[in-house]
C-alpha positions as YAML, in Angstrom:
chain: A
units: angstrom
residues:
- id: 1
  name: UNK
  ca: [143.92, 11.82, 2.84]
- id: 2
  name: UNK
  ca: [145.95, 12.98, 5.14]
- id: 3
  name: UNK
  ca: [150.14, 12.90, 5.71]
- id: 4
  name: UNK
  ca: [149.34, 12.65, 9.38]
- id: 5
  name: UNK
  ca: [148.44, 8.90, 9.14]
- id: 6
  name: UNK
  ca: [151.04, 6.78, 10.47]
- id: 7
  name: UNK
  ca: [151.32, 4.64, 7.43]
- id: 8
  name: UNK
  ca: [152.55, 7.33, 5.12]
- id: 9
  name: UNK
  ca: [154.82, 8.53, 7.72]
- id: 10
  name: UNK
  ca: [156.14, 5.19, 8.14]
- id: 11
  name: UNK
  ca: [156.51, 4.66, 4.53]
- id: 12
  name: UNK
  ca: [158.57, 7.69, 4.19]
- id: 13
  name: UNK
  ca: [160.66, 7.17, 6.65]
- id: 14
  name: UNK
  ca: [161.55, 3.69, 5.47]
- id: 15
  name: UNK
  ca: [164.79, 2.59, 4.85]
- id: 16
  name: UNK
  ca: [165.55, 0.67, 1.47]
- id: 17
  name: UNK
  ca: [168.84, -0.35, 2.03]
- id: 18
  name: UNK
  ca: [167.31, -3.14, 4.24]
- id: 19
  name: UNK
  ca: [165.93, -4.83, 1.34]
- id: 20
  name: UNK
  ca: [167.54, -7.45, -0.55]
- id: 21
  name: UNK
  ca: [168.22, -7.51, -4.25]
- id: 22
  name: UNK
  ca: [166.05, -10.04, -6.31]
- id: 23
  name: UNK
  ca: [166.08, -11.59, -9.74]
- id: 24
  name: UNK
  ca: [162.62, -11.89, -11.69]
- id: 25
  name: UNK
  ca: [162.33, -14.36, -13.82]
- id: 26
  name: UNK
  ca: [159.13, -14.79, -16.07]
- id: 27
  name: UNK
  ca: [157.39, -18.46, -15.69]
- id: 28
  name: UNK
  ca: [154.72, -18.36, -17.56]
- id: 29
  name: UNK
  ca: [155.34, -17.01, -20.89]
- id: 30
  name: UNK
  ca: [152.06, -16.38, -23.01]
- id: 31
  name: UNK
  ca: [151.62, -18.35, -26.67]
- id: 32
  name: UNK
  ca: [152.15, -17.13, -29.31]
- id: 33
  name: UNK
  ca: [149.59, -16.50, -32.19]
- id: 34
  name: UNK
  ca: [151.42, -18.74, -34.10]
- id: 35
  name: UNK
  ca: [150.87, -21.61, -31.35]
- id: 36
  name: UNK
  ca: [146.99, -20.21, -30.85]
- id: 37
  name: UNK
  ca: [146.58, -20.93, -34.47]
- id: 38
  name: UNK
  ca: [148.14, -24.32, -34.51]
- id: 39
  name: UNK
  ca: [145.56, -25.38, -30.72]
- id: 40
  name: UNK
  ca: [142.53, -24.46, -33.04]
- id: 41
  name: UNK
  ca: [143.12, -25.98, -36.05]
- id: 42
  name: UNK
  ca: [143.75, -29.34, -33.83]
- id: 43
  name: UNK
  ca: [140.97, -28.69, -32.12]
- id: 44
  name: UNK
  ca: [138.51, -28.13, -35.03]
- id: 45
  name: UNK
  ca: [140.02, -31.88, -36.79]
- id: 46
  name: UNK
  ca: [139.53, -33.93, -33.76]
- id: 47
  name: UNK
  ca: [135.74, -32.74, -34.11]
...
């Protein structure tokens, strides 16, 4: 690739201090095994 194309110039010449500050916040935490374990055991006695 080039640093001719426009895109990289543009990138480059961008200015951050437009951008505004954010907070993340995780939504969707993942189980844990613990939980996992629990799901298959009440799985396997409904059966």
């Amino acid at each position: 690739m080039s640093d001719n194309n426009p895109v990289n110039q543009e990138v480059q010449n961008f200015d951050k201090k437009c951008l505004k500050k954010t907070s993340t916040a995780e939504k969707n935490t993942l189980p844990t095994k613990e939980v996992i374990e629990q799901e298959k055991k009440a799985n396997e006695a409904s059966k």
